[in-house]
mmCIF file of the C-alpha atoms, coordinates in Angstrom:
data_MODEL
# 
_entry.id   MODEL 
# 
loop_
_atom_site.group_PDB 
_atom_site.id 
_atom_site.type_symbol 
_atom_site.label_atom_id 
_atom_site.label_alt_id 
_atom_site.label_comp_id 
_atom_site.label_asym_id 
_atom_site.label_entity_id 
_atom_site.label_seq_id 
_atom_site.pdbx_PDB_ins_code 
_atom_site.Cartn_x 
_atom_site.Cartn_y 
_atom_site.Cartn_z 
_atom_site.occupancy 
_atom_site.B_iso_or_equiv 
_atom_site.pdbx_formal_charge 
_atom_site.auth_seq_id 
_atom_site.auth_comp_id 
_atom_site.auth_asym_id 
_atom_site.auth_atom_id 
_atom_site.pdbx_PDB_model_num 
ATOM 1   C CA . UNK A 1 1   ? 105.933 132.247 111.191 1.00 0.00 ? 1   UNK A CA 1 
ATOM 2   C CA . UNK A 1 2   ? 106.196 128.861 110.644 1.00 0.00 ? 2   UNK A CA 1 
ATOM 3   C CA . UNK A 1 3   ? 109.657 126.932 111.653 1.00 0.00 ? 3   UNK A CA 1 
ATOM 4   C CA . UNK A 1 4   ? 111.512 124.646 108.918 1.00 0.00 ? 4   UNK A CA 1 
ATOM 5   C CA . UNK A 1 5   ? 111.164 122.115 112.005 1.00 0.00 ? 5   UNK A CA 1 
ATOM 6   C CA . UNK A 1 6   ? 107.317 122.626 112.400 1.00 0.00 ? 6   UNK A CA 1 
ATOM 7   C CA . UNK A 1 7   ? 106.752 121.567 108.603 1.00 0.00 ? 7   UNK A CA 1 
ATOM 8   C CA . UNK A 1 8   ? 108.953 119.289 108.858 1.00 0.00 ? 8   UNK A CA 1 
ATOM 9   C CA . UNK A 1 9   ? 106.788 117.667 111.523 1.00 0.00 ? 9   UNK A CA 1 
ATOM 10  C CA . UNK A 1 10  ? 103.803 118.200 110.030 1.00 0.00 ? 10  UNK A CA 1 
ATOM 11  C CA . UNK A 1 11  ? 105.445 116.613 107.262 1.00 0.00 ? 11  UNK A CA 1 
ATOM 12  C CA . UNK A 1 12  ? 105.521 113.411 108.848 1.00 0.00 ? 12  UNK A CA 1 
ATOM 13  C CA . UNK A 1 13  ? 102.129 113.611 110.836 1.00 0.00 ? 13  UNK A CA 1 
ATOM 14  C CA . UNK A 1 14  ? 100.727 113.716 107.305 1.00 0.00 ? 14  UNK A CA 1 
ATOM 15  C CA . UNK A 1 15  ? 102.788 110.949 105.555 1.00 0.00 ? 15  UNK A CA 1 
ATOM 16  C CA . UNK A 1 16  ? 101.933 108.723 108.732 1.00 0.00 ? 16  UNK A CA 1 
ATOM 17  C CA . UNK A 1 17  ? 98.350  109.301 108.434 1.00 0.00 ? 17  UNK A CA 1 
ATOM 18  C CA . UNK A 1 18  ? 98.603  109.008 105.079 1.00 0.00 ? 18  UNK A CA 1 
ATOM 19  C CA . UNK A 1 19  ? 100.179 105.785 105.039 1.00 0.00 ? 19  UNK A CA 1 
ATOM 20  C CA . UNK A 1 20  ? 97.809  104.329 108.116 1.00 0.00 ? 20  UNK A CA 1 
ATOM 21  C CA . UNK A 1 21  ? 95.248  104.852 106.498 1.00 0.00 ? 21  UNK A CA 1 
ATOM 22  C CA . UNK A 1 22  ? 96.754  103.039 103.167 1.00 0.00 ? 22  UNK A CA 1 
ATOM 23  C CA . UNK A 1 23  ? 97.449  99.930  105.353 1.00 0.00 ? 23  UNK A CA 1 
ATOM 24  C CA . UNK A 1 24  ? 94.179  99.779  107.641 1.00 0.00 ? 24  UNK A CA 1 
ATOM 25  C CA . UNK A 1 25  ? 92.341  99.888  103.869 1.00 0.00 ? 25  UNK A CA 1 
ATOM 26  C CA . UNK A 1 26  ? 94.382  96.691  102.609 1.00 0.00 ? 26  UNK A CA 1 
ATOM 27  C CA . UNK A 1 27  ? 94.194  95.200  105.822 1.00 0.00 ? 27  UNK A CA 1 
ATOM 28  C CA . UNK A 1 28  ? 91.394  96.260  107.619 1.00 0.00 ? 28  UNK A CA 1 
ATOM 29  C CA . UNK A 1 29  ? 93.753  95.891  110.774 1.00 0.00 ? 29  UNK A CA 1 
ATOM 30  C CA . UNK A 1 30  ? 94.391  98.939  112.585 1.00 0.00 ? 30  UNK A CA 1 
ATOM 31  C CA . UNK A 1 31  ? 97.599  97.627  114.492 1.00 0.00 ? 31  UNK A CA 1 
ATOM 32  C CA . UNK A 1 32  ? 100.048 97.293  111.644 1.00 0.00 ? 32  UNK A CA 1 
ATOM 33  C CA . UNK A 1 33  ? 103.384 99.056  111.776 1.00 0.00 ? 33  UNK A CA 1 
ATOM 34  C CA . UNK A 1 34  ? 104.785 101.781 109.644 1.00 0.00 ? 34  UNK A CA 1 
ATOM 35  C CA . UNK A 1 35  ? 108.577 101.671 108.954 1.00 0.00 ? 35  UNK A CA 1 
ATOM 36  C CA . UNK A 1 36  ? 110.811 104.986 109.319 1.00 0.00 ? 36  UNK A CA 1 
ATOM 37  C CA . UNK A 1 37  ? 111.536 106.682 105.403 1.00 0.00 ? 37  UNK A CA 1 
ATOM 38  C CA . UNK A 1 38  ? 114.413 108.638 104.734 1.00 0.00 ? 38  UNK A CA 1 
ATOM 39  C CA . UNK A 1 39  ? 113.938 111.188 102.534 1.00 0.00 ? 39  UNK A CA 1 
ATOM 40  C CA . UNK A 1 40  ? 116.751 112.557 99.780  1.00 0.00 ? 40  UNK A CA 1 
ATOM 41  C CA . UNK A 1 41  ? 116.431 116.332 99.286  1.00 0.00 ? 41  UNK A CA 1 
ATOM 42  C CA . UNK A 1 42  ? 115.709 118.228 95.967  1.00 0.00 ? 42  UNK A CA 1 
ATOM 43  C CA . UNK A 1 43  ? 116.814 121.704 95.196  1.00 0.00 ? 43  UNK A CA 1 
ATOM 44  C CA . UNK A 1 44  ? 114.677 124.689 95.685  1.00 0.00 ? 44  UNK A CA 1 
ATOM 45  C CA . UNK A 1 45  ? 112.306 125.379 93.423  1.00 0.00 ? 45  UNK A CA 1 
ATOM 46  C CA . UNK A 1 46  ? 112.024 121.253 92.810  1.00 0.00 ? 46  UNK A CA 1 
ATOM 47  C CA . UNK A 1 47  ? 109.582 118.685 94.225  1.00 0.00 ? 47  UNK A CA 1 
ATOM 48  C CA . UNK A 1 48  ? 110.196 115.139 94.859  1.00 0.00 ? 48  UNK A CA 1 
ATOM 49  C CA . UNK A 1 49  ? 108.003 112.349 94.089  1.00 0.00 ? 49  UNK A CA 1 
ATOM 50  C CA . UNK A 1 50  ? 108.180 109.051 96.201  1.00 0.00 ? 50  UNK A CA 1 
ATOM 51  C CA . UNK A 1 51  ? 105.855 105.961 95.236  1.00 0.00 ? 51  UNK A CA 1 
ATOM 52  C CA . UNK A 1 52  ? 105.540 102.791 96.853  1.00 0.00 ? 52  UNK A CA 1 
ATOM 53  C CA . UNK A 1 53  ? 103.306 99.004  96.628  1.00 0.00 ? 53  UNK A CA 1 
ATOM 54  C CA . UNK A 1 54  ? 102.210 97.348  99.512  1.00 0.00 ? 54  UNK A CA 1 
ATOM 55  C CA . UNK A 1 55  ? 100.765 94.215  98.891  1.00 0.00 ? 55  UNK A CA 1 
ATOM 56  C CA . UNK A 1 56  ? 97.841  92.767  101.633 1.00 0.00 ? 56  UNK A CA 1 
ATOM 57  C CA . UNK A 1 57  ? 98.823  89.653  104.163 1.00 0.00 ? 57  UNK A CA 1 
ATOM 58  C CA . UNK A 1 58  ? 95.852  87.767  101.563 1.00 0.00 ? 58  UNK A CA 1 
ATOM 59  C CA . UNK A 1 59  ? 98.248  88.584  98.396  1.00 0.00 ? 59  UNK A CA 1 
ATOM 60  C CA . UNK A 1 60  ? 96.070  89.505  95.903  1.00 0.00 ? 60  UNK A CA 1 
ATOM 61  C CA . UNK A 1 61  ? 95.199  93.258  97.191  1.00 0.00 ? 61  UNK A CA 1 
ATOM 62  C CA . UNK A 1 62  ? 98.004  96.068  96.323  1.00 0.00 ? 62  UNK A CA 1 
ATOM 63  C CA . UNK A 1 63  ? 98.348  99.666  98.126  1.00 0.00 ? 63  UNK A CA 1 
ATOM 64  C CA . UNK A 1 64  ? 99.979  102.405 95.454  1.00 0.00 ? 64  UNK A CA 1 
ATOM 65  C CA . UNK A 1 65  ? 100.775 105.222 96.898  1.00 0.00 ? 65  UNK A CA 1 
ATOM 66  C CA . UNK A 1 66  ? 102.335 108.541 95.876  1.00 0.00 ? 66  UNK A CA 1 
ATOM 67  C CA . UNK A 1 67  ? 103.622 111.466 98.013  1.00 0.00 ? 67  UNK A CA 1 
ATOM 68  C CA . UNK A 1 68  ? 104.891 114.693 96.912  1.00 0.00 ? 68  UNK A CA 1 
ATOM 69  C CA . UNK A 1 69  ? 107.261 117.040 98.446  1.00 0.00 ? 69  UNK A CA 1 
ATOM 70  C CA . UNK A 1 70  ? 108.723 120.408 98.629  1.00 0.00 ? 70  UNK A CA 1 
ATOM 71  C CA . UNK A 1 71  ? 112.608 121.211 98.847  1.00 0.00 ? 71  UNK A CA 1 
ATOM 72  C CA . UNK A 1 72  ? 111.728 121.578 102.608 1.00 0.00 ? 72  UNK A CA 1 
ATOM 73  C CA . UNK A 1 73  ? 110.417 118.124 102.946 1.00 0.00 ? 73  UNK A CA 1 
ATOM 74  C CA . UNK A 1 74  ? 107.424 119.246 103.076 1.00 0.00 ? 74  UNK A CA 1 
ATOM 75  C CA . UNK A 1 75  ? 104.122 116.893 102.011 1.00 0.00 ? 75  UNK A CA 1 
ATOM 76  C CA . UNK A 1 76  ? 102.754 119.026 99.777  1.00 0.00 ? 76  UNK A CA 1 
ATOM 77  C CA . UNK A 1 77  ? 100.263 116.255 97.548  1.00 0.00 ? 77  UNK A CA 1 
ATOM 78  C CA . UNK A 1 78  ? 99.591  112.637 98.716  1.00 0.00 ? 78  UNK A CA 1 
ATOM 79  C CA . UNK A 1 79  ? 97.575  109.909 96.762  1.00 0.00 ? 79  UNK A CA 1 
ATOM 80  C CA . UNK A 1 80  ? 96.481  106.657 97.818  1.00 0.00 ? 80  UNK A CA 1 
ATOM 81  C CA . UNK A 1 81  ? 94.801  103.705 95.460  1.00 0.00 ? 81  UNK A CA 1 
ATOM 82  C CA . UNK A 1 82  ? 93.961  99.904  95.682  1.00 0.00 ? 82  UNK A CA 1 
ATOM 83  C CA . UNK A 1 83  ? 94.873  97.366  92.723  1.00 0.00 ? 83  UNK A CA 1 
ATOM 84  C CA . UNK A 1 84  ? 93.918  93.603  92.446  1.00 0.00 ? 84  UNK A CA 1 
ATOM 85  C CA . UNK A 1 85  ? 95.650  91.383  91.135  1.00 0.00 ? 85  UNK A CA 1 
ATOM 86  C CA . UNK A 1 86  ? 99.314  91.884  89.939  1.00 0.00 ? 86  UNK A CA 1 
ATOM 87  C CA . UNK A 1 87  ? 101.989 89.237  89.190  1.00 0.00 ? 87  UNK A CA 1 
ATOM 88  C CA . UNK A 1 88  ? 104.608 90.681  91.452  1.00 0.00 ? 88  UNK A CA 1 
ATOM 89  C CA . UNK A 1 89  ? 106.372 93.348  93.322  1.00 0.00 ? 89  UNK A CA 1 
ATOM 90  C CA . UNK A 1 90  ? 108.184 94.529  90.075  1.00 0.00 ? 90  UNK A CA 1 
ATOM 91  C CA . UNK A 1 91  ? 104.828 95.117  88.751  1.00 0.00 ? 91  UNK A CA 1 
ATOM 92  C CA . UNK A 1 92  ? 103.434 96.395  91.359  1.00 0.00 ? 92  UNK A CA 1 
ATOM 93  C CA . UNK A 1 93  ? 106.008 99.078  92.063  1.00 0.00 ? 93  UNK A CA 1 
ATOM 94  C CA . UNK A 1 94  ? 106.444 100.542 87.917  1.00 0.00 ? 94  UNK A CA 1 
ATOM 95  C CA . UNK A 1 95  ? 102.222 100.361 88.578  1.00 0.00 ? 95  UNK A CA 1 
ATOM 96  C CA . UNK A 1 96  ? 103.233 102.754 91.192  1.00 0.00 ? 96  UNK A CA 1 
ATOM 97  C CA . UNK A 1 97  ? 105.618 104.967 90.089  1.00 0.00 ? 97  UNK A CA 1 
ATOM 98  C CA . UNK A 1 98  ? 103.311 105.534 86.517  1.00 0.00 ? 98  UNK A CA 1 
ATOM 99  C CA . UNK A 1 99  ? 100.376 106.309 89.013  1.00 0.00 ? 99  UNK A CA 1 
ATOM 100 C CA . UNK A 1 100 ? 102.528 108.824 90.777  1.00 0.00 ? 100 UNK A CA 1 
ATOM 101 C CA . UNK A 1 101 ? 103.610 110.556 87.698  1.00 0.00 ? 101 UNK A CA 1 
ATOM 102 C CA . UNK A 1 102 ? 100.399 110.538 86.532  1.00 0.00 ? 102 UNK A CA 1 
ATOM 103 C CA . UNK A 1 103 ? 99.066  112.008 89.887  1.00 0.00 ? 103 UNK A CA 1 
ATOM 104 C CA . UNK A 1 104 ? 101.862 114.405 89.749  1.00 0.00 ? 104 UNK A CA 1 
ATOM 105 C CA . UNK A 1 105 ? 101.418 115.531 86.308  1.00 0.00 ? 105 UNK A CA 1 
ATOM 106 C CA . UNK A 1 106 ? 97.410  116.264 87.174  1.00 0.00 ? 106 UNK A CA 1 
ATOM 107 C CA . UNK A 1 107 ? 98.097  118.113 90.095  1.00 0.00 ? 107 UNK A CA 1 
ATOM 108 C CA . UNK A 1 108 ? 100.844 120.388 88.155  1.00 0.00 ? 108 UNK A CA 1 
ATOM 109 C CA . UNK A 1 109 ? 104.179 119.277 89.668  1.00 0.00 ? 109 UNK A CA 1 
ATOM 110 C CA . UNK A 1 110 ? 106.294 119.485 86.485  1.00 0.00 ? 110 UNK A CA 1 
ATOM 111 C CA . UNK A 1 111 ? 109.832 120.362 87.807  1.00 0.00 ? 111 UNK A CA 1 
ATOM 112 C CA . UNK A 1 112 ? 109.785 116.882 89.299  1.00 0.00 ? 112 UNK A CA 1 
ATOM 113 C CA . UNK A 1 113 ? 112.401 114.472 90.759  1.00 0.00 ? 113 UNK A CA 1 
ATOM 114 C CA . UNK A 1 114 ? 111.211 110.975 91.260  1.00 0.00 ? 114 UNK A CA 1 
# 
C-alpha cells in the first residue's frame, strides 16, 4: 500500500522533472535552478490546476506549463509547451492559465480549482 508520504514524494520527483525538463528546453542549459512551490489543498473529490510562464534568458522564448493534482497532492496530469513572442509576463501567464484549462478540460478534469 502506498503511503500519503510516498505520493507525496513522487509528487515532487515528477513536478521537478517536469519542470527541468521545461527549463533545459528554453534554455538549453542543464544547470538552472528550480524554486520550492507551495501547494494549497483542494477537497476530496477536487483537483487543482497550477499554471505558470517562464520566459528564456534571450526574451523572446516562453515555457507554459500546467500541472494537475489530486486532493493528496498528488501530480496526476502535467503539460509542458513553448510560445514565441509575447508582449509580457501578464500575457504570458493568462496564455498559461487558458492552456491549462484547456489541457485540463481535454484530459477530463472538470471538478477543477485553478
Amino acid at each position: 500500500m502506498v503511503t500519503t508520504a510516498q505520493k507525496t514524494q513522487r509528487s515532487i520527483v515528477n513536478f521537478n522533472s517536469a519542470s527541468t525538463t521545461l527549463l533545459e528546453t528554453l534554455s538549453g542549459c542543464p544547470n538552472l535552478l528550480t524554486y520550492d512551490v507551495h501547494r494549497i489543498p483542494c477537497d476530496s473529490g477536487c483537483y487543482k490546476l497550477d499554471v505558470d510562464a517562464t520566459c528564456s534568458i534571450e526574451g523572446y522564448k516562453w515555457g507554459i506549463d500546467a500541472i494537475v493534482r489530486d486532493y493528496e497532492g498528488v501530480v496526476v496530469a502535467v503539460s509542458c509547451s513553448q510560445v514565441f513572442s509575447l508582449l509580457n509576463s501578464e500575457v504570458a501567464e493568462a496564455l498559461a492559465m487558458q492552456k491549462g484549462l484547456k489541457f485540463a478540460k481535454e484530459v477530463f478534469f472538470l471538478n477543477l480549482i485553478a
